[in-house]
LOTORVO-173977 format. One line per field, with one value per atom (N, C-alpha, C): x, y, z; atom name; chain; residue in one letter; residue number from 1. Coordinates in nm, 3 decimals. Atoms other than C-alpha are relative to their C-alpha. Layout:
BEGIN
xx [X;...]
yy [Y;...]
zz [Z;...]
atomo [CA;...]
cadena [A;...]
residuo [a;...]
num [NUM;...]
END
This chain:
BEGIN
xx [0.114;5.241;0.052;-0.053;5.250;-0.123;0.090;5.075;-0.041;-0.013;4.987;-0.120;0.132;4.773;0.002;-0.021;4.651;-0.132;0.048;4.528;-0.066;0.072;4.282;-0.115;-0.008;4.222;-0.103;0.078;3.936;-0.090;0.117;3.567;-0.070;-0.019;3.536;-0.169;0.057;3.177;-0.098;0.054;2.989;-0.041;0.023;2.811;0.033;-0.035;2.859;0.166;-0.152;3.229;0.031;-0.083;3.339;-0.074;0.044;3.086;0.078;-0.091;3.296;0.105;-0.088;3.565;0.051;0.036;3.485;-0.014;0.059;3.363;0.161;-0.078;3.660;0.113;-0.108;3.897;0.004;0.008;3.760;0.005;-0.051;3.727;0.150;-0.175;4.134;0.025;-0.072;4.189;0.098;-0.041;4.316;-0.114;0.076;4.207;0.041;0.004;4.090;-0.111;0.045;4.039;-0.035;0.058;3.807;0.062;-0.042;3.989;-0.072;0.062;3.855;-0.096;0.059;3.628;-0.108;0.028;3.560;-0.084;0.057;3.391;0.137;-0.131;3.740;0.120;-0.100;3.949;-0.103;0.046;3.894;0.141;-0.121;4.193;-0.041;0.048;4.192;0.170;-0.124;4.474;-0.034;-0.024;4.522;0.107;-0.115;4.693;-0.037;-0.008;4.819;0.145;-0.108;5.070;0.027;-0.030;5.260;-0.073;0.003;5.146;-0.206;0.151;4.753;0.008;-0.015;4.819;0.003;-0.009;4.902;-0.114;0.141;4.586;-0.122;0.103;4.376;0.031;-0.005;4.510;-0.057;0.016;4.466;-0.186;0.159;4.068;-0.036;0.017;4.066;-0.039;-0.030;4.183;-0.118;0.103;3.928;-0.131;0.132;3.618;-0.036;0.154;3.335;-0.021;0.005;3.194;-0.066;0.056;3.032;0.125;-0.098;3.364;0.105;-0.118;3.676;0.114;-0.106;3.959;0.157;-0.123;4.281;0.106;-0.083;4.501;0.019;-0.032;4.663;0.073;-0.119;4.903;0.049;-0.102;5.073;0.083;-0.158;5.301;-0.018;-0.050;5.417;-0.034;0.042;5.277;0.107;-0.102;5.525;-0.049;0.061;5.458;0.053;-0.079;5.477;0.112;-0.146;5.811;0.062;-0.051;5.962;0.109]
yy [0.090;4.618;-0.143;0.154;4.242;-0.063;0.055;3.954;-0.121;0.138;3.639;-0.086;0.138;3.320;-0.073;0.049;3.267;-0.155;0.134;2.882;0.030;-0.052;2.947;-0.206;0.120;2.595;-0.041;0.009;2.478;-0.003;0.000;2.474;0.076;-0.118;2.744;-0.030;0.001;2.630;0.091;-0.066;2.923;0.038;-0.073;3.042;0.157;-0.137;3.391;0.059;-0.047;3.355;0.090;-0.063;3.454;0.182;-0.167;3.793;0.065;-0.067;3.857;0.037;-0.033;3.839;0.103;-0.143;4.060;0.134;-0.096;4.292;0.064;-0.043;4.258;0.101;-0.095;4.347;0.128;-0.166;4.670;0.091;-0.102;4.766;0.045;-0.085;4.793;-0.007;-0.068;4.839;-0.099;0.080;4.561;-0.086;0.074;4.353;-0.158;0.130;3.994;-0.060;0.095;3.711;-0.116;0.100;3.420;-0.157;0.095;3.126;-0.157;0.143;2.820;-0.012;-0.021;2.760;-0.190;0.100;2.414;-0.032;0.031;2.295;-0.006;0.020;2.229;0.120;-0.117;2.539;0.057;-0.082;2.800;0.097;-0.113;3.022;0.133;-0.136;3.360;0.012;-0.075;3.581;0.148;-0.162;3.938;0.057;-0.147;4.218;0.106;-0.154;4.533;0.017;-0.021;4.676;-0.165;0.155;4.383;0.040;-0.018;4.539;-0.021;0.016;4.531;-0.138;0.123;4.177;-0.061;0.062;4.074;0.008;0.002;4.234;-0.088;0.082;4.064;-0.148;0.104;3.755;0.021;-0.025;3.864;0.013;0.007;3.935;-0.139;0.184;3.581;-0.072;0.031;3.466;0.001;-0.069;3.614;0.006;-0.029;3.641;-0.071;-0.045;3.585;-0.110;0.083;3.358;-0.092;0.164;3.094;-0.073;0.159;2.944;0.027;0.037;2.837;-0.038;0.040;2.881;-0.056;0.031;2.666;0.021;-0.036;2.770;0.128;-0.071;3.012;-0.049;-0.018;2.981;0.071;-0.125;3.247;-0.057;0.029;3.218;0.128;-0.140;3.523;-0.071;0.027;3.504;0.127;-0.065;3.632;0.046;-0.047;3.895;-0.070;0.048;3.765;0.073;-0.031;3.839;0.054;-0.037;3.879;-0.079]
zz [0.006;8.847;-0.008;0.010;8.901;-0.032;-0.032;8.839;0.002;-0.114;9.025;-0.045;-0.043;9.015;0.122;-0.094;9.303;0.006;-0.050;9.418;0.091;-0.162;9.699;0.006;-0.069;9.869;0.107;-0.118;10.097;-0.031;0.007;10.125;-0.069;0.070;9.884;-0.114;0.143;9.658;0.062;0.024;9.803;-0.144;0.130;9.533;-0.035;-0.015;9.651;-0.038;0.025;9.658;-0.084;0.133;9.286;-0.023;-0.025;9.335;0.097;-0.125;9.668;-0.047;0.026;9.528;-0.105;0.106;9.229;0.053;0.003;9.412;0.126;-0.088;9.691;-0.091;0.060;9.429;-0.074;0.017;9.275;0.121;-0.109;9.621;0.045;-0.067;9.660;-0.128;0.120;9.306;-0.089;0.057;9.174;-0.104;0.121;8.825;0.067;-0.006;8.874;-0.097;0.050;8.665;0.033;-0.060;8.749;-0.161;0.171;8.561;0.064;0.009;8.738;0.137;-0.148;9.019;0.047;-0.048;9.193;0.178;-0.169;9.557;0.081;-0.127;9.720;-0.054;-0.016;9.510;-0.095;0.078;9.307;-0.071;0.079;9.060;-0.040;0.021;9.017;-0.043;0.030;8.826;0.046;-0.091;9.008;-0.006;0.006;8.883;0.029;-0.073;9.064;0.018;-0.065;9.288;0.148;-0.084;9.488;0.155;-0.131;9.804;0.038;0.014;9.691;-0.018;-0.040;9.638;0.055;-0.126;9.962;0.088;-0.025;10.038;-0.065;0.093;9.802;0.102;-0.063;9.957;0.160;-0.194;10.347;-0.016;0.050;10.172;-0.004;-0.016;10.048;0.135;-0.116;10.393;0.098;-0.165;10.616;-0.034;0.084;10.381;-0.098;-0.071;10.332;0.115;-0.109;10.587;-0.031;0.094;10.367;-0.016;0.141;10.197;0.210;-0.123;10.472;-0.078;0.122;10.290;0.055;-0.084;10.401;-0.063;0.021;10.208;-0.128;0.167;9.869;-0.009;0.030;9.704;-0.130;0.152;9.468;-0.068;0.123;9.163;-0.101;0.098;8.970;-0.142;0.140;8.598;-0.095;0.047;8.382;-0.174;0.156;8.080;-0.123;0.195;7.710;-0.017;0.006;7.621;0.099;-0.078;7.920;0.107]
atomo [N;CA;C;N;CA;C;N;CA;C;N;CA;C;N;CA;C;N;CA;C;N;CA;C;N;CA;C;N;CA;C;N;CA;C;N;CA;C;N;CA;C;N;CA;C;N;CA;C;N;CA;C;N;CA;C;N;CA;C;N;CA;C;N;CA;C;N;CA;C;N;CA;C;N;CA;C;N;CA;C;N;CA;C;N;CA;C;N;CA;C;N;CA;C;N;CA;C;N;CA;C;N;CA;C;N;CA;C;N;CA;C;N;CA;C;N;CA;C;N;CA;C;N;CA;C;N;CA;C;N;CA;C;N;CA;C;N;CA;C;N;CA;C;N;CA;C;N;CA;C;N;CA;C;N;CA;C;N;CA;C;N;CA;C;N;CA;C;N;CA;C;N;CA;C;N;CA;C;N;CA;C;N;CA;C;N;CA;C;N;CA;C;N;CA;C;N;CA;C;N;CA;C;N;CA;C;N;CA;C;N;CA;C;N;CA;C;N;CA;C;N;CA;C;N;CA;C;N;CA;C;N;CA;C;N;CA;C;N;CA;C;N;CA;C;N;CA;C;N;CA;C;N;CA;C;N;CA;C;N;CA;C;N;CA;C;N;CA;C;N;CA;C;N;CA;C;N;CA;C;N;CA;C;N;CA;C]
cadena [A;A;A;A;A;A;A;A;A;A;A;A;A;A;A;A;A;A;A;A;A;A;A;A;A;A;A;A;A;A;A;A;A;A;A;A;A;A;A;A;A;A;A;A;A;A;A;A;A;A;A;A;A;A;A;A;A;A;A;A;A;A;A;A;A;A;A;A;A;A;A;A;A;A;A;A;A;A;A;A;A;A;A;A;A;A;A;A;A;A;A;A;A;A;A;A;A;A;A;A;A;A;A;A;A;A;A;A;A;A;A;A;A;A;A;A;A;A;A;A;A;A;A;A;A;A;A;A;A;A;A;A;A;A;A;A;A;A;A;A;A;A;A;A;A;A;A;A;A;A;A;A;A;A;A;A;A;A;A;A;A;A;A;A;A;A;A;A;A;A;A;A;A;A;A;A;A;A;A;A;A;A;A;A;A;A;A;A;A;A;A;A;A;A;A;A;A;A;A;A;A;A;A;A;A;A;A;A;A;A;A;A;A;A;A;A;A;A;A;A;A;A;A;A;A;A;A;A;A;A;A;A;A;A;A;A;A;A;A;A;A;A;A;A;A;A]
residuo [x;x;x;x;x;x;x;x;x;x;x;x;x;x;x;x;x;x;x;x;x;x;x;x;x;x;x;x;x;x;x;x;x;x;x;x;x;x;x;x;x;x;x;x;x;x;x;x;x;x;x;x;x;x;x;x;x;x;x;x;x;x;x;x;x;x;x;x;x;x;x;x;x;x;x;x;x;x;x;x;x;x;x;x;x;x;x;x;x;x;x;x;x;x;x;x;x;x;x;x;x;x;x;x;x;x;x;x;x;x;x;x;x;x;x;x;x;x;x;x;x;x;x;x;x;x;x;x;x;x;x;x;x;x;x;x;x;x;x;x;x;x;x;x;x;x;x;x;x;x;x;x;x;x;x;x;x;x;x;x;x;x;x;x;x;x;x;x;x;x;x;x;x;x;x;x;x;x;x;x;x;x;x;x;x;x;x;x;x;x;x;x;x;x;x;x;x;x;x;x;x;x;x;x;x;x;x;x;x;x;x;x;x;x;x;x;x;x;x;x;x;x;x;x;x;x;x;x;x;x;x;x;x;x;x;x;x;x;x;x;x;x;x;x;x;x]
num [1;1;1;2;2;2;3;3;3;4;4;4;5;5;5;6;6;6;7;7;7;8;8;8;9;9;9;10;10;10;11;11;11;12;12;12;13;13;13;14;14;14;15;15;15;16;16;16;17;17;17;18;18;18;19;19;19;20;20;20;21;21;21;22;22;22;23;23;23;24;24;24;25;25;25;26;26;26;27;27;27;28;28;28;29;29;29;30;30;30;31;31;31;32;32;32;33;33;33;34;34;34;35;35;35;36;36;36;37;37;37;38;38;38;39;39;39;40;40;40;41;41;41;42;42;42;43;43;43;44;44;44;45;45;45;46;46;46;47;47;47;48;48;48;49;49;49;50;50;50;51;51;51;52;52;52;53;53;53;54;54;54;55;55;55;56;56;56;57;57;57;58;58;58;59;59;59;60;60;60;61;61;61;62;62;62;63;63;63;64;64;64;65;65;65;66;66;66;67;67;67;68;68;68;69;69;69;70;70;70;71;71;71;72;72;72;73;73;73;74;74;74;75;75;75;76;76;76;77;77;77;78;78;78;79;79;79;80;80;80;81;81;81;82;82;82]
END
């Protein structure tokens, strides 16, 4: 299990977004946290397997069709004592 904060960048103040994305990530099984959410980004923390991750992002990417997202960007969040 890993887990990431991802930066998601762009036109992003759908209102719908932060439900999409809730809902994207139970659909592949991954836990997400809504930590900040603005008109030009929005943060999320997402833990799983690294490979559901990359999905979660490729979700981001492509969906929904309200927000236009230009960019992510990931950073590994590292466990308490670790």
């Amino acid at each position: 299990m890993a887990t990431e904060l991802f930066s998601i960048a762009g036109q992003v103040d759908a209102p719908g977004f932060a439900p999409w994305i809730e809902r994207h990530a139970r659909r592949i099984g991954v836990g997400v946290t809504l930590l900040q959410a603005a008109s030009d980004h929005v943060e999320i923390e997402v833990e799983g397997p690294p490979a559901l991750l990359d999905a979660m992002e490729m979700g981001c990417l492509l969906g929904p069709i309200e927000v236009w997202v230009e960019s992510i960007v990931r950073e590994r969040v590292c466990a308490a004592g670790a």
